[in-house]
N, C-alpha and C positions, 0 to 999 in steps of 0.2 A: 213527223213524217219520216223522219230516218229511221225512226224506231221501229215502226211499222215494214217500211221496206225489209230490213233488215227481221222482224219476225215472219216474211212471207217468205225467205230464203228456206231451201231444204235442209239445213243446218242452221239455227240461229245462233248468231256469236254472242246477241246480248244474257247476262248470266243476270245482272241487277240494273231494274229502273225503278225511282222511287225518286219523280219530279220534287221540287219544293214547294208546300205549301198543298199537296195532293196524295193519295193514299199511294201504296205499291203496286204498279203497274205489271210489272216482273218479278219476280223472285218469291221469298217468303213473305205470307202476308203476318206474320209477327215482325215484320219490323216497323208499323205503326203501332206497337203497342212501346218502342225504345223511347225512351225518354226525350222530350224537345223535338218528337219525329216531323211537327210540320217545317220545322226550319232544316231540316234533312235534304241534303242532297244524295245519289247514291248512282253509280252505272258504273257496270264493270263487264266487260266482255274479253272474248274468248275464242278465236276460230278452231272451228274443227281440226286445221293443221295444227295450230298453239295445241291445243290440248292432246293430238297425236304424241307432240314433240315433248311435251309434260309427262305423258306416260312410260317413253320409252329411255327418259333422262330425269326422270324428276328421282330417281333413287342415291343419283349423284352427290348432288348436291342443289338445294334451292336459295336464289339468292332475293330478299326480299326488302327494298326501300323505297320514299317517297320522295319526290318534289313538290315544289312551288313553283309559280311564274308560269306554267303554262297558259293560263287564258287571265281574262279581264275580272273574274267573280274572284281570283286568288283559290281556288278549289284545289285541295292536294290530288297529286298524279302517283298512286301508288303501281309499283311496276315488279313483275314475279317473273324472274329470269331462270332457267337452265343452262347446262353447259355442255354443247353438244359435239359431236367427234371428231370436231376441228379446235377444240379448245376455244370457242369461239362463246359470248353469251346471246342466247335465244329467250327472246321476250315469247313465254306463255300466255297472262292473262294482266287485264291492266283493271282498275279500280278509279274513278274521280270521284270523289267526295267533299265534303265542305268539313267533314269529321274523320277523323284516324284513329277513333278511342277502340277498345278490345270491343265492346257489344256491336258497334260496325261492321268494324271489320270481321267478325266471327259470320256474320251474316253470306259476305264474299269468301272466305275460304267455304263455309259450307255448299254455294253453289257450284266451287269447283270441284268439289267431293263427290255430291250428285253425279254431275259430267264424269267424274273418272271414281267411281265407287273403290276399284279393287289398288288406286295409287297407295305406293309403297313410299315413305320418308324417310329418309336415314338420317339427314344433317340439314338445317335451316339454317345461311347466314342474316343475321339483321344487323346496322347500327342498339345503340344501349338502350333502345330503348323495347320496353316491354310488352306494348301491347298488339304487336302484329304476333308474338310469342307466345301470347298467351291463348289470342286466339288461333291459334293454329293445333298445339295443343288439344281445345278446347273442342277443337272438329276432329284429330288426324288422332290422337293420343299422346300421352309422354314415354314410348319407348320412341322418341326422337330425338337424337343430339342439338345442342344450341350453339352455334359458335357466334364470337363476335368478331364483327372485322378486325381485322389488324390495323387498319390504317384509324379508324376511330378512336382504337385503346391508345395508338401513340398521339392524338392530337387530346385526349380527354386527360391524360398525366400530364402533357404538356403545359396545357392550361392550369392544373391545378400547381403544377412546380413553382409556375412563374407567379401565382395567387399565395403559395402557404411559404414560398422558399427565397423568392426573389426579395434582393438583389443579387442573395449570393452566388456570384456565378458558378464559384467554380462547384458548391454543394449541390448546386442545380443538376451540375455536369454528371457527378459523381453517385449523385442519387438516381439519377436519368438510367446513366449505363447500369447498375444494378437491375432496374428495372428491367430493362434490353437482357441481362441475365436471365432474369424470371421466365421471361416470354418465350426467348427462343431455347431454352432449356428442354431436351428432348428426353430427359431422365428424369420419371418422377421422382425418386426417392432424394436425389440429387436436388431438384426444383424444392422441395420442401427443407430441405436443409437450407437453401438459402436464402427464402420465405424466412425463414425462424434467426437466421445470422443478421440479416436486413433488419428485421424489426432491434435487435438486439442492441445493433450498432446505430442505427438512426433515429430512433424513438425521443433520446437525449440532443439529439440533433435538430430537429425538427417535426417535434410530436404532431402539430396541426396536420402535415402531409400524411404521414405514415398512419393516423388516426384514421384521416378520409381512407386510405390505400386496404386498409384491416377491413373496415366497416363494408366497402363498397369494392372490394375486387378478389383479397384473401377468402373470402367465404362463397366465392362462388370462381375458383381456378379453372375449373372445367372449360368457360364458355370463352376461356382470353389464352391459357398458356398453350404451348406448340405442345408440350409433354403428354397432353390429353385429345390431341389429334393425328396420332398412329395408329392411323389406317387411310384406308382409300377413301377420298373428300374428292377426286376430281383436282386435284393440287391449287385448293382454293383457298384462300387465308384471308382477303378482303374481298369484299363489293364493289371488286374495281370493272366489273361486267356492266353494272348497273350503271355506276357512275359514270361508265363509257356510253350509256345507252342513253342517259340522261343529256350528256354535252353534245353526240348526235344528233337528238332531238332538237334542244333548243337552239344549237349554232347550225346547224347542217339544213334543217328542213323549217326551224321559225325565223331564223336569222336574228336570235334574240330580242324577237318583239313576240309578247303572249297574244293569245287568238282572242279574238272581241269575242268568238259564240263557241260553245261548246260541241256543237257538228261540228266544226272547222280542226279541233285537235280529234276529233275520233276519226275522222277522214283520216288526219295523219296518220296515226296508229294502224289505220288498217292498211295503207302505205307502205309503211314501215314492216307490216307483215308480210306482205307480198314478195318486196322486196330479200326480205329475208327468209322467207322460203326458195325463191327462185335462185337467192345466191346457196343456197345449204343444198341443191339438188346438183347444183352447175358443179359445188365441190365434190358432191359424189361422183359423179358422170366421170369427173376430170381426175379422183382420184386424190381433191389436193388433200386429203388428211394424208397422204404419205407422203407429197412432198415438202408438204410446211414440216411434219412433224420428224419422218423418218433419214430426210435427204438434210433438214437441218443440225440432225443431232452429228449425222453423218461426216459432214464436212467439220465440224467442230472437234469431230474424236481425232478426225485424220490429223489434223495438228501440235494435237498433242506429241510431243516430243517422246522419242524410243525410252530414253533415258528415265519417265517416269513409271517404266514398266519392267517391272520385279516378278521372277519367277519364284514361286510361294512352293510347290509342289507337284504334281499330275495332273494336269489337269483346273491347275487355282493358279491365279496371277493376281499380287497386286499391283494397282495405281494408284499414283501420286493426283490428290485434289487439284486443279488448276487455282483456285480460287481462296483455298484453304493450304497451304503446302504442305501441314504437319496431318492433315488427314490423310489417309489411303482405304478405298474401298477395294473388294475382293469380288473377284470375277473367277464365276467357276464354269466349267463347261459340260453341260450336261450329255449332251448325243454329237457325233460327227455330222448327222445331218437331222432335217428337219422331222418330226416324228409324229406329225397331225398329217389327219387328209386332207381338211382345209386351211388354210395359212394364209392369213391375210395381209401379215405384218411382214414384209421383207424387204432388203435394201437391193436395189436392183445397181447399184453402181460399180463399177467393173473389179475395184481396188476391196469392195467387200463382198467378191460373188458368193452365190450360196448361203448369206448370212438371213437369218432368220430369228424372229421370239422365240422359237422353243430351242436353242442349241445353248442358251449360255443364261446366267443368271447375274448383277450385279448390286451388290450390299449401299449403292447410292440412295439418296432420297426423291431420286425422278422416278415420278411417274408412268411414264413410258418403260417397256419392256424392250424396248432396245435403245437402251441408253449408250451416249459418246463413249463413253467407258469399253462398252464392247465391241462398237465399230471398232476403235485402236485395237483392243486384242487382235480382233478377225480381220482388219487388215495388216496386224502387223505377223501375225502367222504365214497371211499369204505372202508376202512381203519376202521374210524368211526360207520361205518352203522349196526345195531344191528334190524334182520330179527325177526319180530313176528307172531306168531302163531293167525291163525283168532278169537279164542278164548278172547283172550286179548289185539289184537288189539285196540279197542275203549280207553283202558285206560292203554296203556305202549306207551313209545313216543321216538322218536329217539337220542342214547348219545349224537349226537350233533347238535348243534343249524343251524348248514346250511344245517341238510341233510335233502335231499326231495327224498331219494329211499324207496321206500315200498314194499313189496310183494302184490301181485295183485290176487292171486291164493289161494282159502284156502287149506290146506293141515290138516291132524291129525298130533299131533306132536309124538305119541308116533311111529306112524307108520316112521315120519323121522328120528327120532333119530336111531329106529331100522337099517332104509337103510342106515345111516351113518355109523352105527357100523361094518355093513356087507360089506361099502366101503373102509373102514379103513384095517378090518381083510384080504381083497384082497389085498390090496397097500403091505402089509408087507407080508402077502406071496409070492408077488409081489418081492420087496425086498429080502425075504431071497435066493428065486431063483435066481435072481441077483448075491449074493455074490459066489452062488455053481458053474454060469457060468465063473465067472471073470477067476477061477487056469485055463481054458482052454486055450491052445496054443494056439489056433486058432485066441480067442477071445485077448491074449497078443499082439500078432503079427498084426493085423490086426482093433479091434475097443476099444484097451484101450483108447487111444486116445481121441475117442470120447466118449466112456462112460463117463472120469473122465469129460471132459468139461458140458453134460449134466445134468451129478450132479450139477455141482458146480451152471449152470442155474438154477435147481431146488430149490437147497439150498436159494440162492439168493432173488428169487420169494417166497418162504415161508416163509423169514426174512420180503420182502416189506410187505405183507398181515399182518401177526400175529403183526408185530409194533415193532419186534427183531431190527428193522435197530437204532433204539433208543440208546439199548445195544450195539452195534457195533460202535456208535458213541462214545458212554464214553468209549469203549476199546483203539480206536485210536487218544483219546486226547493226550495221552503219548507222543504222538508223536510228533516231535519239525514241528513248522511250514512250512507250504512250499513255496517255494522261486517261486513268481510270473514272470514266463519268455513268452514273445511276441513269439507269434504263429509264426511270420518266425523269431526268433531269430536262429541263429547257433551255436555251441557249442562251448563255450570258450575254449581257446588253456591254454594247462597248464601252471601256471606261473612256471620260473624259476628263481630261489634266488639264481642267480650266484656273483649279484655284487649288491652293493648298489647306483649305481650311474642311474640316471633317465635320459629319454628321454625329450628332450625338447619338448613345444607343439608344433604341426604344426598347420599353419594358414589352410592350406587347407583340415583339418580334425576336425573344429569344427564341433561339431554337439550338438543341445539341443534337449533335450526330452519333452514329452507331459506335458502338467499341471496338478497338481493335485489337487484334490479335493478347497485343501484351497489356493493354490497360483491363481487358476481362483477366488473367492473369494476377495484373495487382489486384484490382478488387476482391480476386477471392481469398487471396493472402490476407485483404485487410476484414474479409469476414471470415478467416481464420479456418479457408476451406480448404482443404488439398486439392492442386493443381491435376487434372488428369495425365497424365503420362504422354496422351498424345499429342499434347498440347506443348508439354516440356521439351520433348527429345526432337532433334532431328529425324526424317525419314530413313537416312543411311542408317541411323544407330538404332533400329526397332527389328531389329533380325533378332536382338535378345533379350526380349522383349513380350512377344508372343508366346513364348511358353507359361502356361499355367504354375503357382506353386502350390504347393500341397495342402491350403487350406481351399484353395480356390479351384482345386481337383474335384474335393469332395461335395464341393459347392453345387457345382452343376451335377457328378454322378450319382452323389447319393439318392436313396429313391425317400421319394417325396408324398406318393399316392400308391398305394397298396390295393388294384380291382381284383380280387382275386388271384389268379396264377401271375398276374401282369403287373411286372413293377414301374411305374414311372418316373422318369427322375426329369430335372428341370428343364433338360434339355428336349425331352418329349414334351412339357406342357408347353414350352417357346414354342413347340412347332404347331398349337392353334393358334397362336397371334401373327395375325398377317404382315405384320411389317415391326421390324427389329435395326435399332440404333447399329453402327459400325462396328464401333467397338464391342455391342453384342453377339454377332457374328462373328468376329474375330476370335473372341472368346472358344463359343462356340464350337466355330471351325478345328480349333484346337483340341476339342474333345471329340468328335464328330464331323470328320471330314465332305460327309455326304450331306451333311444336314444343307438343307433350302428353306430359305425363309415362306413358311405358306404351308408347304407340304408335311400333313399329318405324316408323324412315325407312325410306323405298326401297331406299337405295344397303346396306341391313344385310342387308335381302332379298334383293336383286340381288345382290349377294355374296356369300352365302352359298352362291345357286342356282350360281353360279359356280365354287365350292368342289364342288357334288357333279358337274358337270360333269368339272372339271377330272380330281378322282380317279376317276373313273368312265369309263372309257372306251364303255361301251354307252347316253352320258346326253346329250344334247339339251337346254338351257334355256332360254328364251326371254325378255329382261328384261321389267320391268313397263312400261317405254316402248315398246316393239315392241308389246306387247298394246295399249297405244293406236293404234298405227299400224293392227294389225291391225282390232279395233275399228271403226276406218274406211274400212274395207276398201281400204287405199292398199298399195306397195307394199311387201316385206323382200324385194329382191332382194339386200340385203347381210348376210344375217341367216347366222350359217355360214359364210364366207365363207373364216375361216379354218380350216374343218373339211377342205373340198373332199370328194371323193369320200365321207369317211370318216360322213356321216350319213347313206347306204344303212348301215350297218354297225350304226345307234344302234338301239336296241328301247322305248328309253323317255322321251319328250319331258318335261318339269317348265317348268308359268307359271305366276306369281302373278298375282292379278288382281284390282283394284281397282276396280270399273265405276262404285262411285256413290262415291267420293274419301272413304270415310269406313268400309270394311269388305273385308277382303281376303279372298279366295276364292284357291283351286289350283285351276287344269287341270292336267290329265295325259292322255299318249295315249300308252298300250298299242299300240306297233306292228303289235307280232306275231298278238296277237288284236284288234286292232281295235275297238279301244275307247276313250272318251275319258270320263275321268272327271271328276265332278263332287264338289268338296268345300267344304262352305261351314261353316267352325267353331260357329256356331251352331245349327244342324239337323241330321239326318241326313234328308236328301230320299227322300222315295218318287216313285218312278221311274211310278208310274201317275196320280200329279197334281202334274207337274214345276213350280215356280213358273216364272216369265217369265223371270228371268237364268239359270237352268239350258238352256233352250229356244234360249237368246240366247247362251248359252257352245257349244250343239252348232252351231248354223246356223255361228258366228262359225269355229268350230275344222275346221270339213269344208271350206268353202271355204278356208282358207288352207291346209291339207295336200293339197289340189286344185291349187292353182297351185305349193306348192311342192315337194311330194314326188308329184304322178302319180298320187294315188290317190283311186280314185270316192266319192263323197258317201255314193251307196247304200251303202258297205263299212262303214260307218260304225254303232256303237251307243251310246247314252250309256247310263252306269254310276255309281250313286252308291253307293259303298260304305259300308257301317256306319264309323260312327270316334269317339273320342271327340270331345266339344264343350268349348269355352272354358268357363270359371268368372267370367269377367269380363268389363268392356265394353271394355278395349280390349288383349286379349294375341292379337287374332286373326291378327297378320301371325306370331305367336310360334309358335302350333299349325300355320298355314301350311307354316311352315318344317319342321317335325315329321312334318307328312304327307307331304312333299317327301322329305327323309331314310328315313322308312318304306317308302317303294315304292322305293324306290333297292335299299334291303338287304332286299326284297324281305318284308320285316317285317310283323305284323298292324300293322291301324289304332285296335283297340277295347284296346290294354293302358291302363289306368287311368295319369294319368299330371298331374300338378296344373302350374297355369301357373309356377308360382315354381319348382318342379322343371326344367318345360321352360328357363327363361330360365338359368338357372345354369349347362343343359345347354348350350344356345347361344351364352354368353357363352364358354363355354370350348373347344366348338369356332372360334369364331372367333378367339379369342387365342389358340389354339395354332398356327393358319396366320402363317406368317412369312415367305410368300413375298414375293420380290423381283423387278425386272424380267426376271431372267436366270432364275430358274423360271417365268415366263409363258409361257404357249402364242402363238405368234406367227401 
């Protein structure tokens, strides 16, 4: 009867029904031909929102695992979560079955395939086991990443330590935080050194362990170590979404009693959905992804003490890790102000006015684009910033040496000071009115409440600004330290001091903790690794430090890849990998003060255009330096030059363009129909209210195929074609390159197509080119 109701609806959520003991009612009818299909249970559904919410997040990251215990038959409750822009996880589609083998399950992923034909997968987390893995694959493809949770790899060594190692404790220990090495090692070449030190040293130790460890974890690094998940995941490392979704369930809405009948847990679920729609709209409406996300990171930077903030150079600051003290991340600042038309991302709190994602970039490993790190810069700038009058501007300079705010506006100063005074004597009248409202009942009953809270905000934000959080600091020294406790820790039960006599240990409740600081340290001494430098030295003592020496000059400058005229060296191919270790950066920065983690150089672009040139013989490309010449309407009478005759013959010109030094755009010019198109990764342009650089890309591209190809201005149409748009703030030289390649092989623009996908795609066309001077075109 539910089922029916439920396929009369305009949308039906059911995806698989396949009763026990009865053919398939719903779905494929190849699943009575699976093996044992009459003892098959099977229903999986899916609302229309769920699967919205699938669409528009399932590129993130998908998180996929099952339970028990929900109903009376014991039937697994398989649950497919997203993670959506509250960092929050959204249950997609749910699965009950009596089976969870790959040929089932393969059945439910295909129906959610159907429903969302054009879904895109980047990353699947599961627990170890394989065959919701296999099926998924088996419907979606294998250019998909496999991660496993984190929390599973640390409870599955666990168990095996205390099985192949116990009782030794302390080998346990020892062997344990090695593995804690492995895992969070964010350096491959580094991670595999001590892969091969481990087996070296503990083989003779405890071969049973490190046998299992070869066999079952060595040969497949990819799906467990941190070293193989740099890039954007949605900052996801276990199926703690799921597992929150699961204790939800069964304490929150079963009260840990399973349902006698299986209508009674799908009523749940569709509950459960409701529920979590209406809260996922209420946080839009309200705007809370910016203030769980952006007002939290917020307040967390403002704390951060003055003292862990180092002036590096122009415009680059470092900071001292809260968490780690021997680390420092690098904060550099790109624009004085924000450089998008729309901006979504900004901190409205008074101590970081103006602060926004596009003004500043930081070498941390948050995911968020305004991480604490740069609140402290951007309020401690303003902090610092001392406003002068036009009069003496010329010859009074800012208290500190990183600030670059200025007033832009002259003003008289006698005249401001007046309008201060007359701002001030309002505020405390302001105030004294306040205090005559507070004795009213009205006002007791009803907004104490909230008055004292806005105070105390105000209070707050007066202290950040004026530099009182100083004084607040020396008040709360007195105060005795605080006891460092794990985010899911739970609250110790109180001891009681009934008796002096002790519990012996149980073997099946060892457990060792993470490494610290100096025992990672010893470990690597005792696998005979050199300590990293950042790890050795205090922060004061790394000012000598940061400089490169002379083998490690030529490391990053040398050129590495030879496209033609465009040399590449290491530090151009870093700039297609979207995310780069600390110490990578620093490096980096050292060579290349400009460089941004994300942001394609020139010479990767210009190489590449080069690349479709070369194989192409009907293709014209013009580099990003020529479009400056162009630009300036100066000459390329050497542009071609080694074509000769042969660019009558081309049909289709390819330029990247850069106009404001901080966002790339494609030209393109359709010879043959006479077209020059316009593509800017951010928008797709309508051609009846062109922005200004569109306008400025036609005038700019008609005159220069006027003096260099003979053909009239009038012939001329500008074209913006539909295409997909970046996901990010800075893959846009990436998508560039993508649209370039697409009119080449004369391809649509709109296939769905995510930035981590594209870069992967580009890293490896460009490392499969291997030409040398004697394949060059001369």
């Amino acid at each position: 009867m539910l089922t029916a109701n439920l396929e009369a609806e305009e949308y039906s959520p059911v995806l698989i029904y396949k009763p026990q003991g009865q053919n398939v009612v719903i779905g494929d009818a190849t699943i009575d031909d699976l093996p044992q299909s009459k003892q098959l249970f099977a229903y999986g559904i899916q609302t229309k929102e769920q699967r919205d919410m699938l669409k528009l997040h399932g590129h993130k990251i998908l998180c996929i695992d099952a339970t028990h215990g929900t109903n009376a038959y014991d039937f697994q409750l398989l649950n497919v979560l997203v993670v959506d822009d509250f960092h929050h996880g959204y249950p997609v589609a749910h699965f009950i079955s009596n089976k969870q083998d790959e040929k089932t399950l393969y059945y439910f992923f295909l129906a959610i395939k159907e429903r969302c034909p054009d879904l895109q997968l980047t990353v699947i987390m599961t627990d170890d086991d394989y065959s919701g893995w296999n099926a998924i694959t088996a419907v979606f493809g294998m250019e998909i990443n496999h991660f496993l949770c984190k929390w599973h790899v640390h409870r599955a060594w666990q168990k095996r330590l205390r099985q192949y190692v116990y009782p030794d404790q302390n080998l346990m220990k020892e062997v344990y935080h090695c593995l804690m090495l492995m895992l969070e090692e964010q350096n491959e070449s580094k991670f595999k050194q001590i892969c091969e030190a481990f087996l070296e040293r503990y083989t003779p130790l405890c071969e049973r362990f490190t046998k299992h460890f070869a066999d079952n974890y060595l040969n497949r690094p990819e799906v467990w170590a941190m070293c193989y998940r740099n890039f954007p995941h949605a900052g996801t490392d276990t199926n703690m979404f799921v597992e929150s979704f699961h204790n939800r369930l069964k304490t929150f809405y079963m009260k840990r009693r399973p349902n006698k009948r299986i209508d009674d847990l799908l009523h749940l679920l569709f509950k459960i959905e409701e529920e979590d729609y209406w809260r996922h709209n209420k946080d839009l409406q309200l705007s809370r992804k910016h203030s769980t996300a952006v007002l939290t990171r917020h307040a967390k930077g403002i704390t951060i003490p003055d003292g862990n903030v180092e002036v590096r150079g122009t415009n680059v600051w470092l900071i001292q890790s809260q968490s780690e003290k021997t680390t420092l991340y690098t904060i550099e600042k790109r624009s004085e102000s924000c450089v998008a038309d729309f901006c979504f991302e900004k901190c409205t709190e008074l101590c970081c006015m103006d602060l926004c994602s596009h003004m500043y970039t930081c070498s941390c490993l948050d995911v968020a684009s305004l991480c604490k790190h740069i609140h402290k810069i951007h309020s401690y700038l303003i902090k610092n910033c001392t406003i002068t009058s036009s009069s003496d501007r010329n010859n009074t300079h800012v208290t500190s040496d990183t600030l670059l705010l200025n007033t832009t506006n002259d003003f008289d100063e006698a005249n401001e000071a007046k309008r201060i005074l007359l701002k001030k004597s309002k505020v405390k009248e302001g105030l004294q009115h306040l205090l005559s409202l507070i004795d009213s009942e009205a006002v007791d009953s009803l907004l104490l409440q909230h008055v004292d809270g806005t105070i105390q905000q105000l209070i707050a934000q007066c202290k950040a600004v004026s530099g009182d959080s100083l004084q607040v600091q020396k008040n709360t020294a007195i105060l005795s330290d605080e006891v460092k406790i794990a985010p899911n820790a739970k609250m110790q039960l109180q001891k009681l001091h009934r008796t002096s006599l002790k519990r012996g240990a149980s073997k099946g409740k060892t457990v060792v903790s993470k490494p610290s600081k100096r025992q990672k340290n010893d470990l690597l001494a005792k696998l005979s690794l050199e300590v990293e430098e950042s790890d050795k030295l205090h922060p004061a003592d790394r000012s000598d430090t940061s400089m490169p020496d002379t083998e490690s000059n030529s490391y990053y400058t040398n050129t590495m890849l030879r496209l033609g005229p465009h040399n590449l060296n290491l530090v151009a191919l870093k700039s297609i990998e979207p995310y780069l270790s600390a110490s990578e950066l620093l490096d980096i920065h050292s060579h290349d003060a400009q460089f941004v983690c994300g942001w394609l150089i020139d010479e990767v672009i210009n190489g590449y255009f080069w690349m479709l040139e070369h194989f192409n013989s009907h293709v014209l490309y013009i580099p990003s330096t020529t479009m400056l010449v162009i630009e300036r309407n100066h000459s390329t009478r050497r542009l071609w030059e080694d074509r000769g005759e042969g660019i009558n013959d081309s049909t289709l010109i390819i330029a990247p363009w850069n106009p404001t030094n901080y966002h790339w755009l494609l030209i393109a010019i359709d010879i043959q129909n006479r077209n020059i198109l316009y593509l800017n990764p951010l928008e797709n342009t309508n051609t009846s209210s062109l922005p200004p650089q569109a306008n400025q890309a036609f005038t700019m591209m008609t005159g220069f195929l006027k003096n260099k190809m003979k053909i009239e201005e009038s012939e001329w149409r500008l074209v913006c074609p539909p295409h997909i748009l970046q996901e990010d703030n800075s893959s846009c030289g990436v998508y560039v390159c993508h649209y370039a390649a697409q009119l080449v092989k004369n391809e649509l623009l709109t296939v769905p197509a995510s930035a981590m996908l594209l870069r992967k795609w580009l890293q490896k066309e460009i490392g499969s080119c291997t030409l040398d001077n004697d394949n060059e075109k001369n």
